[in-house]
C-alpha positions in Angstrom: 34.7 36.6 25.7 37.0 36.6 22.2 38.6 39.7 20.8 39.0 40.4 16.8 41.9 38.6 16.1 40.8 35.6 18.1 37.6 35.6 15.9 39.5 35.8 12.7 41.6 32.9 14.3 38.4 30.5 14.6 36.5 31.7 12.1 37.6 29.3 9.2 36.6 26.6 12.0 33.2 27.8 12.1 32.4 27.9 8.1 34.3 24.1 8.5 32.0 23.0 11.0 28.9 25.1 8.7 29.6 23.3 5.7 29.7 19.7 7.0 26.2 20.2 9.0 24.9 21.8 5.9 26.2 18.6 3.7 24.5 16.2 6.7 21.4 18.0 6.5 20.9 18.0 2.8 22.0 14.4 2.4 19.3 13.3 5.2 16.5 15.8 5.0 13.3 16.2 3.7 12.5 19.1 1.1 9.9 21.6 2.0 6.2 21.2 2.2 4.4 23.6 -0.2 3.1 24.9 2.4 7.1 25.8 3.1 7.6 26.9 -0.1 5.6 28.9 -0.2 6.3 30.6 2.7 10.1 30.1 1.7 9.0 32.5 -1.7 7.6 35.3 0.9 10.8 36.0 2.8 12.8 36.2 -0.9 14.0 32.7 -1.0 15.6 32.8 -4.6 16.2 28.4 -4.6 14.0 27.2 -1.7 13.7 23.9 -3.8 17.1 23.4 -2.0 16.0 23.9 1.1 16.4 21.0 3.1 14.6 20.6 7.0 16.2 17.6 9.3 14.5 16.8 13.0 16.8 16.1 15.7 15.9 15.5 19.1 18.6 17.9 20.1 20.7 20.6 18.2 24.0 19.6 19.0 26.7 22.1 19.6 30.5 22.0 17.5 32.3 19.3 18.8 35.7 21.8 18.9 36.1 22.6 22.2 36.9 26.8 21.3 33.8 26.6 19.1 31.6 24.8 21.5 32.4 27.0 24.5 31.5 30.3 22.1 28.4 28.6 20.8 27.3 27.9 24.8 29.0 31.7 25.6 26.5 33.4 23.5 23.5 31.5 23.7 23.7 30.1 20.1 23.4 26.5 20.5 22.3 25.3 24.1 19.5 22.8 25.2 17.0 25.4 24.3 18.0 25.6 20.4 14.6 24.9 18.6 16.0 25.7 15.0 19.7 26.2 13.3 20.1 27.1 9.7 23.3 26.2 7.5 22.5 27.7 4.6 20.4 25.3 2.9 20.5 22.9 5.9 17.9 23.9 8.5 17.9 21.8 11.4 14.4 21.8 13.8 13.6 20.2 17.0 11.5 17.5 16.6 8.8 19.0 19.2 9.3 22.2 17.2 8.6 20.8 13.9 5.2 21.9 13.5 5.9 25.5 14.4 5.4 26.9 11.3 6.9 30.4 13.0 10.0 29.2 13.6 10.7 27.6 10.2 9.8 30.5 8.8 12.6 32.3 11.5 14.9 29.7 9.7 13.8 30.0 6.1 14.7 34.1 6.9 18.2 33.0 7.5 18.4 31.0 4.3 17.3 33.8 2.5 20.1 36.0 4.2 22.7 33.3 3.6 21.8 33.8 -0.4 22.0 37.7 -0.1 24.9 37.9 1.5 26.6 35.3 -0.7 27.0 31.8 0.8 28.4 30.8 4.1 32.1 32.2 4.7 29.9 35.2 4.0 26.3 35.2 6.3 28.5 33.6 8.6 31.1 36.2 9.3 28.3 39.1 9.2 25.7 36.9 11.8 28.7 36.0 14.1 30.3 39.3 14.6 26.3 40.6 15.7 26.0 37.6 18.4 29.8 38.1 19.5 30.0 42.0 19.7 27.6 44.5 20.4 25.0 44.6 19.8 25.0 40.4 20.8 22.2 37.7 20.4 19.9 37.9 19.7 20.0 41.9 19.3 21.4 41.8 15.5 19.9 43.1 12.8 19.6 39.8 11.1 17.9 38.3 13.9 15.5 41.0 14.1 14.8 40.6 10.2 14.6 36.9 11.1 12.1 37.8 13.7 9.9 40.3 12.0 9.7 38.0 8.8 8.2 35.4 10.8 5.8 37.8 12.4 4.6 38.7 9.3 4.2 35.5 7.4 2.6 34.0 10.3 
């Protein structure tokens, strides 16, 4: 599928592309419920009065044609998507935006976003686990993603 030096190739594309969905999301968004936030506090949220939630009807893949085909290679983004997380940005499905489990699934990834130190950062770590071995969603920060929202919910 892509190779190391083709990832370190795209990669500034891919934080690019993060940072402008992040900037949409926060900019049209709503803040979280408490409800949310409080739920954004178990999972070690340090600023979830930052986190922003946007419905869409669809998650739309990168519009660069490289990214795109990786995002649709991998399973990242695809017609299924039900929730995407841009650091602060989180964007849910409207017919998933009740699903309190998923946006806790999200509100994980936020959290892993501010441990690992912002989006150049989460980014790298998150991609190389859904490109390489072990692949998505097999990482270990979907798996912490996944067992966070078991447990809060």
């Amino acid at each position: 599928m892509i190779n190391p030096e083709q990832f370190e190739a795209i990669f500034p594309l891919a934080c690019e592309w993060a940072q402008q969905q992040e900037a949409l999301i926060l900019g049209s968004g709503v803040a979280l419920t408490e409800t949310q936030l409080s739920d954004a506090t178990r999972v070690g949220i340090t600023r979830p009065e930052l986190v922003r939630l946007l419905s869409v009807t669809a998650i739309r893949p990168p519009a660069h044609p490289v990214l795109n085909a990786l995002a649709s290679a991998t399973g990242l983004i695809s017609a299924g998507t039900a929730g995407l997380t841009l650091r602060y940005g989180i964007f849910i499905r409207e017919d998933q935006w009740l699903n309190r489990r998923l946006v806790v699934h999200e509100l994980t990834h936020v959290m892993q976003y501010e441990r690992l130190g912002g989006i150049p950062a989460f980014l790298r770590e998150y991609l190389m686990e859904c490109l390489f071995p072990p692949g998505y969603p097999h990482g270990p920060l979907e798996k912490e993603a996944d067992r966070l929202s078991r447990e809060v919910c």
